[in-house]
C-alpha positions as CSV (number, residue, x, y, z in Angstrom):
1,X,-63.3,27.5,35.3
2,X,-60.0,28.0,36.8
3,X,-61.7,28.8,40.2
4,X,-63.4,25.4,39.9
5,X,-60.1,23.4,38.6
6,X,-58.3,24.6,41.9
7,X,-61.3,23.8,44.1
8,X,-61.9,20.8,42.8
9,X,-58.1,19.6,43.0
10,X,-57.5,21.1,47.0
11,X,-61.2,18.6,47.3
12,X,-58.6,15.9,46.2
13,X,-56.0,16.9,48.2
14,X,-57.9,16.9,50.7
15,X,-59.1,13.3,50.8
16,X,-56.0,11.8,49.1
17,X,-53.2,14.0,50.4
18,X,-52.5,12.8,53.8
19,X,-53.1,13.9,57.6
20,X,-50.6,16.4,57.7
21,X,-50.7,19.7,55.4
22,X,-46.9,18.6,54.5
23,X,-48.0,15.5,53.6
24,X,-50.8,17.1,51.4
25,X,-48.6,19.7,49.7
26,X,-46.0,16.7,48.7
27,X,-49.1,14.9,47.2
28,X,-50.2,18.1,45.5
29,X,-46.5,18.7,43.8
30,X,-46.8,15.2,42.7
31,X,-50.2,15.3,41.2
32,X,-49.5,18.7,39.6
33,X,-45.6,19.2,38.9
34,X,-45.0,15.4,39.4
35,X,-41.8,15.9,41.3
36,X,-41.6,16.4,45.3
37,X,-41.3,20.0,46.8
38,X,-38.2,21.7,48.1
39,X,-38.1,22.4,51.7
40,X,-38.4,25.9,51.1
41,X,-41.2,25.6,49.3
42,X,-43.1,23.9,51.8
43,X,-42.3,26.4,54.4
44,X,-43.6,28.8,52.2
45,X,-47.2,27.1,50.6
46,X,-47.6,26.3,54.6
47,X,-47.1,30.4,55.6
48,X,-49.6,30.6,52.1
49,X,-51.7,27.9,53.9
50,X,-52.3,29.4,57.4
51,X,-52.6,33.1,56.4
52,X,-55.5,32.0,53.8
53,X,-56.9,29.3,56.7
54,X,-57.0,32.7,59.5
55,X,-58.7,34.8,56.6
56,X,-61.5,32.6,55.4
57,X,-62.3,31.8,59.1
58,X,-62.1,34.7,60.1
59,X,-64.8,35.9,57.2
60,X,-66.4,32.7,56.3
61,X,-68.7,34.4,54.1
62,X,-65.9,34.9,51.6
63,X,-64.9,31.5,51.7
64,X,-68.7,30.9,50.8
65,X,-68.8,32.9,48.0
66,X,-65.2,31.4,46.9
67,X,-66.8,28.1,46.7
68,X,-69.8,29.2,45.3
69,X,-67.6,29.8,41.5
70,X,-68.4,26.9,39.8
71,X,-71.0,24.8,38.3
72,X,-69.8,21.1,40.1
73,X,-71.2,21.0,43.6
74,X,-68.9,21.1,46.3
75,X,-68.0,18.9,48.7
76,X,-70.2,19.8,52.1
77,X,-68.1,16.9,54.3
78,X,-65.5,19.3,53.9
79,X,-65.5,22.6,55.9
80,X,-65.9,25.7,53.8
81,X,-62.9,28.3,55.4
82,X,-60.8,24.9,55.2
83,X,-61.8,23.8,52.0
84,X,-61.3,27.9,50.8
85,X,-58.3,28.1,52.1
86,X,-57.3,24.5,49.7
87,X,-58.3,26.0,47.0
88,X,-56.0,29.1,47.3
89,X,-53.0,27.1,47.9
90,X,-54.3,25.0,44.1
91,X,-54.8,27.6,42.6
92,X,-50.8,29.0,43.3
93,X,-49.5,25.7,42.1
94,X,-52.1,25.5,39.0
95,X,-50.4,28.9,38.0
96,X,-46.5,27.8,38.5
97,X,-44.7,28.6,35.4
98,X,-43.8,25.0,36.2
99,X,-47.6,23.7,35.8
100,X,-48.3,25.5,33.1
101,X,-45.2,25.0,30.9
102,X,-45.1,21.4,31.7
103,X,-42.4,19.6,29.6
């Protein structure tokens, strides 16, 4: 489930988050934490962003099974190692003492 809830969400950020992964990663604090992000924590879900973009290219067969977890379909107009590496950088925010304690 919580696999799924993070793919499903970097699917939205995707579509709805901008061109830029800044300008996803501000719409994703909004949607999640509803509050913009520091600088430094940009910089760092961007390092968080890249490292998990090189690995999931790099073995696209883990992104596959990554995406695989869940019973909704995925997206396929989104590429799998991007779409992968979305989901990692969802699933850090979706476990932010922040997210979860919301309030």
């Amino acid at each position: 489930t919580y696999v799924e809830a993070a793919r499903k969400l970097a699917e939205r950020i995707l579509k709805e988050g901008g061109a830029s992964p800044r300008d996803c990663l501000r719409f994703a604090y909004r949607v999640t934490l509803a509050r913009e992000p520091t600088e430094q924590e940009i910089r760092t879900l961007v390092r968080t962003l890249n490292r998990q973009r090189e690995h999931y290219r790099t073995d696209r067969s883990a992104a596959e099974k990554l995406l695989s977890v869940a019973e909704s379909p995925r997206d396929p107009a989104i590429a799998a190692a991007e779409l992968a590496a979305w989901t990692g950088v969802a699933s850090v925010l979706l476990n932010l003492d922040e997210f979860i304690t919301r309030g």
